[in-house]
C-alpha positions in Angstrom: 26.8 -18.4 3.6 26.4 -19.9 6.9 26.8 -17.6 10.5 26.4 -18.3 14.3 26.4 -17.0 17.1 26.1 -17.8 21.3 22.5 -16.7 22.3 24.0 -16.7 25.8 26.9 -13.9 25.0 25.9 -13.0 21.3 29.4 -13.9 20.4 29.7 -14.9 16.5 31.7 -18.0 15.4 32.1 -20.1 12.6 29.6 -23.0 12.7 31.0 -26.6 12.3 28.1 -28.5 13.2 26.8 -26.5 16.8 23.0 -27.5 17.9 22.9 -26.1 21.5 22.3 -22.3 22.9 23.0 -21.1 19.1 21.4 -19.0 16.2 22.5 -20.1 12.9 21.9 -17.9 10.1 21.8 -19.5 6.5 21.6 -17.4 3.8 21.5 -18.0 -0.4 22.9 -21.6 0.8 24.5 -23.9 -1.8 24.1 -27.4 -2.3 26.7 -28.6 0.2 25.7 -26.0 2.9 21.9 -27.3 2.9 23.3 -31.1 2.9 25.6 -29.6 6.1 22.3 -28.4 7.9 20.9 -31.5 7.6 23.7 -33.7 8.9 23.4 -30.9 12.2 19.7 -30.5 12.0 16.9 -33.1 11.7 15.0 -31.0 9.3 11.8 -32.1 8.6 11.4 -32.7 4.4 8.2 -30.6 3.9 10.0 -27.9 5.4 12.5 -28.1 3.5 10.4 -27.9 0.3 8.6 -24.6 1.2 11.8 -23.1 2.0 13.1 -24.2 -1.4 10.5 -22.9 -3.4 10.1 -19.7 -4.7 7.6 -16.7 -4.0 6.1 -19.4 -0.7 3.7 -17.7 0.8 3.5 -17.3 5.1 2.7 -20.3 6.7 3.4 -22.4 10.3 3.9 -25.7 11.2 4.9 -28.5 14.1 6.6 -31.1 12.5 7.9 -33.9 14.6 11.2 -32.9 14.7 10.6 -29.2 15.5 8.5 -26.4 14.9 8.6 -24.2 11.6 7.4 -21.0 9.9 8.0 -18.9 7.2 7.4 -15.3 6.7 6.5 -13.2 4.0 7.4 -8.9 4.2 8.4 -6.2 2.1 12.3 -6.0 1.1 12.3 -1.9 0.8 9.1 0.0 2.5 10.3 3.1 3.2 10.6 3.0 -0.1 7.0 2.0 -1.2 8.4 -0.9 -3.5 6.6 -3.7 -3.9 9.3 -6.3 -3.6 8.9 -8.7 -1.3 11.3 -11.0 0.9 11.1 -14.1 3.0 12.7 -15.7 6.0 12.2 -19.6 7.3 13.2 -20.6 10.8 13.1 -23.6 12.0 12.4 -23.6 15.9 14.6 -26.4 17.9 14.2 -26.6 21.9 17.9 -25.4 22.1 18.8 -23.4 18.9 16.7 -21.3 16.2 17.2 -21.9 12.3 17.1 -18.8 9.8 17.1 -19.3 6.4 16.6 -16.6 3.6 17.8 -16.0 0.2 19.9 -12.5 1.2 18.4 -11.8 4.6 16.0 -9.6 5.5 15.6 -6.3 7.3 14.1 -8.0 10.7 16.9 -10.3 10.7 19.8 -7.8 10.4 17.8 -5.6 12.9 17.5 -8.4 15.6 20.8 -10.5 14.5 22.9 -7.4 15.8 20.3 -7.6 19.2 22.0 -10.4 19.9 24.1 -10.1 23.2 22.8 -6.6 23.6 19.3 -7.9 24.5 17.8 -10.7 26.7 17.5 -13.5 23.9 18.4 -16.4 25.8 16.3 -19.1 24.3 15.7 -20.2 20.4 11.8 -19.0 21.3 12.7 -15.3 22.0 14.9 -15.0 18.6 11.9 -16.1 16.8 9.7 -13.8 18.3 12.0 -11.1 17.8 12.3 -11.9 14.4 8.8 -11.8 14.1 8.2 -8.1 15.5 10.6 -6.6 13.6 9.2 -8.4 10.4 5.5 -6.3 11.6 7.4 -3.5 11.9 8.2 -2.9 8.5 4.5 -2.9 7.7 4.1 0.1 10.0 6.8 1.1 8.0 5.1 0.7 5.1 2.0 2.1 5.8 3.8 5.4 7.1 5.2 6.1 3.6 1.8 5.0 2.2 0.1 7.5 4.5 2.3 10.8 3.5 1.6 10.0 -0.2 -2.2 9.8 0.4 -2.0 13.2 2.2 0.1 14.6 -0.9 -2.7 12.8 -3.1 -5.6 14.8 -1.5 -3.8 17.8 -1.7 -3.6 17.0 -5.2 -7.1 16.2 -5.6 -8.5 19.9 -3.9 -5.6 21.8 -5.4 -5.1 21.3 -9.4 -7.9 20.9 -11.0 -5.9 19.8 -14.5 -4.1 17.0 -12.4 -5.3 13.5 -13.0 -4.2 11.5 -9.6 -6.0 8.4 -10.2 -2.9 6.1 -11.5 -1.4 7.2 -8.5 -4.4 6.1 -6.5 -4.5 2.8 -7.9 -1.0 2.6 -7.6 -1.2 2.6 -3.8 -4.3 0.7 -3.7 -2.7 -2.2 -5.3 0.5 -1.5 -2.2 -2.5 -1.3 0.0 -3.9 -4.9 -0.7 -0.4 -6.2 -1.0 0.5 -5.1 2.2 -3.1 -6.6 3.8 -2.5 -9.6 2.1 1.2 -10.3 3.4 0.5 -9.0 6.9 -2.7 -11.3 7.1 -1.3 -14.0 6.2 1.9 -13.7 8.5 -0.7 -13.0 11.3 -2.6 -16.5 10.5 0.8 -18.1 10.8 2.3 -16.6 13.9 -1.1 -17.7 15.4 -0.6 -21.4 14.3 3.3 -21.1 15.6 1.8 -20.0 19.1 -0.4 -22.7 19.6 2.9 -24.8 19.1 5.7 -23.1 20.6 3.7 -21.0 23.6 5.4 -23.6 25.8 5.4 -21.2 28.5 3.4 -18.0 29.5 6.0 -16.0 29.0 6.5 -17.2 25.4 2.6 -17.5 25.4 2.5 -13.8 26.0 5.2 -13.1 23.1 4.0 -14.7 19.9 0.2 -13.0 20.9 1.9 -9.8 20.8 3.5 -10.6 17.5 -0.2 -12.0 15.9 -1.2 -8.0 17.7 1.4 -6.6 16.1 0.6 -7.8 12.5 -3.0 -7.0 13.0 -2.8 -3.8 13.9 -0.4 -3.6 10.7 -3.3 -5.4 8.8 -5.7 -3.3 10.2 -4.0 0.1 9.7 -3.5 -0.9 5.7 -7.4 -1.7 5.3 -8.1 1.8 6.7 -5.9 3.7 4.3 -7.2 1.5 1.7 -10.6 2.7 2.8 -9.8 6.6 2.8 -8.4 5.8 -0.6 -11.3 4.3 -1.9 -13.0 7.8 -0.5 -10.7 10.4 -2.0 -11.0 8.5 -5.5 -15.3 8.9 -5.2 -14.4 12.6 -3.9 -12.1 12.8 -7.1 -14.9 11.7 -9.5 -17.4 13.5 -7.6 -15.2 16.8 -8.1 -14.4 16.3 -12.1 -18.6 16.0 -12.2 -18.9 19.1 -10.6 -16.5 20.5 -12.9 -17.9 19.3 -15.6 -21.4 20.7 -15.0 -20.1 23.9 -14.4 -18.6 23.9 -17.7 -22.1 22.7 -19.0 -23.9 25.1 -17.2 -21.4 28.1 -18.7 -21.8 26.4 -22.2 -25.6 26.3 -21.9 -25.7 30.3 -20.6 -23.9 31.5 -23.6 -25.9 28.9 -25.8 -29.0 31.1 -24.7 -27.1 34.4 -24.6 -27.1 33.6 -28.7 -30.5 32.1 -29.4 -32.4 34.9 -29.9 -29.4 36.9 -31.5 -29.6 33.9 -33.9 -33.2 34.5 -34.2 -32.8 38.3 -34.8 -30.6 37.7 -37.5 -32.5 35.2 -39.1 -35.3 37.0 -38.9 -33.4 40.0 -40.7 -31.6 38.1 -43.2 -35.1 36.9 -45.0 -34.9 38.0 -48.5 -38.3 39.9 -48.5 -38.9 43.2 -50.1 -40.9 45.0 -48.0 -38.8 45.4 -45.0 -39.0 48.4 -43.2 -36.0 47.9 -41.1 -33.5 47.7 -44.6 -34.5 50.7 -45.7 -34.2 52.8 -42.6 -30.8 54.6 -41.8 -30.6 53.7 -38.4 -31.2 49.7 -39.5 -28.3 48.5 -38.5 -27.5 50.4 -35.3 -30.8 49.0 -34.2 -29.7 45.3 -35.4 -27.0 45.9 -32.9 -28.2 47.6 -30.3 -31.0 44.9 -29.6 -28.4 42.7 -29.8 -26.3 43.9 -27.4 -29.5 44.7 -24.9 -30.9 41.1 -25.1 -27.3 39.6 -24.6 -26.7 41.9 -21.6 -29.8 41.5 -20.0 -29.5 37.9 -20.3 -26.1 38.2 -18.7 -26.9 40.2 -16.2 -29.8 37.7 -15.1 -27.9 34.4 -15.7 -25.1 36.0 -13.4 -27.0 37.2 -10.3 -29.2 33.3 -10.3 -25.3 32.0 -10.3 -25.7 30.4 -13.5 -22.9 31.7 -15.1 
């Protein structure tokens, strides 16, 4: 599917061949729509190939016949999915080039700019399209932020709950996310060395490179605090545990000399006064019940038990 549109009015058309003041969107092209692109466009072959092969990752370049980049970002963030999607535009002095496989959400955010906003030149759609593509990692990283709040809540309220699949889970979004924004960053600052033409466009592709590094920067810090509440995590289940030891060990010496008592009165000697006497047994208990209490009593107010 191939659209168009006037950047001096926004108005949409259908392309036959238009290279001046226009924006031509190309999306899941076929065979014949590429070899129609080419007969418009001088588009350089090395271009070409990166925008043909799957999973490319973000990367700029000047070619001879005009300047290039492709972008890498995430297809759903809102919805903390890990698929991603690209777009390739190809930057001509008097019209931009878009190519994706289904579009992306920058480019139906900015395409419907069109007319509505100032973008007059091929330069301002690509920068447009480029800070709309950082957006969606501030995007991202707001969903990624409420579910690290609900994971430390988890962590300090259910002691039973095991978060740390979870943790990982958004660990591996986290350095995903890094990954993807850094290298969009490194490629908006290789477009800007080619296309800053002007001051004003200057200005516009360093606000994008901003833009993704704040993103990039914003993801390493919640990746941090992750990294944090998984030690606090561990930290907490050791505590746990050695209170459980602790408990275990008080009752372990509640019943050592009970043990003792009772081995000591289970011997199978004759001359023991204690089996003999009436009052054996009540004795047998009572010291058992004294040492255990006492023992209690003292393991509780140290705040061992």
């Amino acid at each position: 599917m191939i659209r168009a549109k006037y950047l001096a009015n926004g108005e949409s058309f259908d392309w036959t061949g238009q290279t001046k003041g226009v924006w031509v969107d190309a999306q899941d092209v076929t065979p014949a729509e590429l070899a129609r692109l080419q007969a418009a466009f001088p588009l350089n072959n090395f271009a070409l190939e990166d925008v043909l092969e799957h999973g490319h990752w973000s990367r700029a370049e000047q070619y001879p016949e005009h300047a290039f980049i492709t972008v890498r970002s995430f297809a759903h963030p809102a919805e903390e999915d890990d698929f991603t999607e690209r777009i390739s535009i190809f930057g001509f002095p008097e019209a931009a080039l878009s190519l994706s496989t289904s579009g992306t959400e920058a480019l139906r955010n900015v395409w419907a700019l069109v007319g509505r906003e100032n973008l007059n030149s091929p330069a301002e759609v690509i920068y447009e399209l480029l800070d709309h593509t950082a957006d969606t990692f501030f995007t991202l990283a707001d969903a990624l932020e409420a579910r690290t709040d609900m994971l430390e809540e988890r962590v300090f309220r259910d002691r039973r709950d095991n978060p740390v699949p979870d943790i990982f889970e958004v660990k591996h979004l986290l350095s995903q996310g890094r990954r993807l924004a850094g290298d969009a960053r490194e490629a908006t600052a290789t477009l800007a060395r080619y296309m800053g033409e002007t001051p004003a466009d200057l200005v516009r592709y360093r606000d994008a490179q901003d833009s993704f590094n704040r993103a990039s920067s914003r993801l390493d810090g919640l990746r941090d605090f992750l990294t944090s509440l998984l030690d606090l995590h561990l930290n907490l289940q050791n505590q746990r545990m050695n209170e459980v030891m602790r408990t275990l060990t008080a009752v372990s010496v509640i019943f050592l000399p009970l043990t003792f008592l009772a081995g000591v009165w289970g011997m199978n000697f004759r001359v023991m006064p204690e089996l003999e006497w009436p009052l054996g047994y009540a004795l047998a208990w009572g010291s058992f019940l004294l040492i255990g209490g006492l023992l209690a009593l003292y393991f509780k107010r140290r705040g061992w038990w």
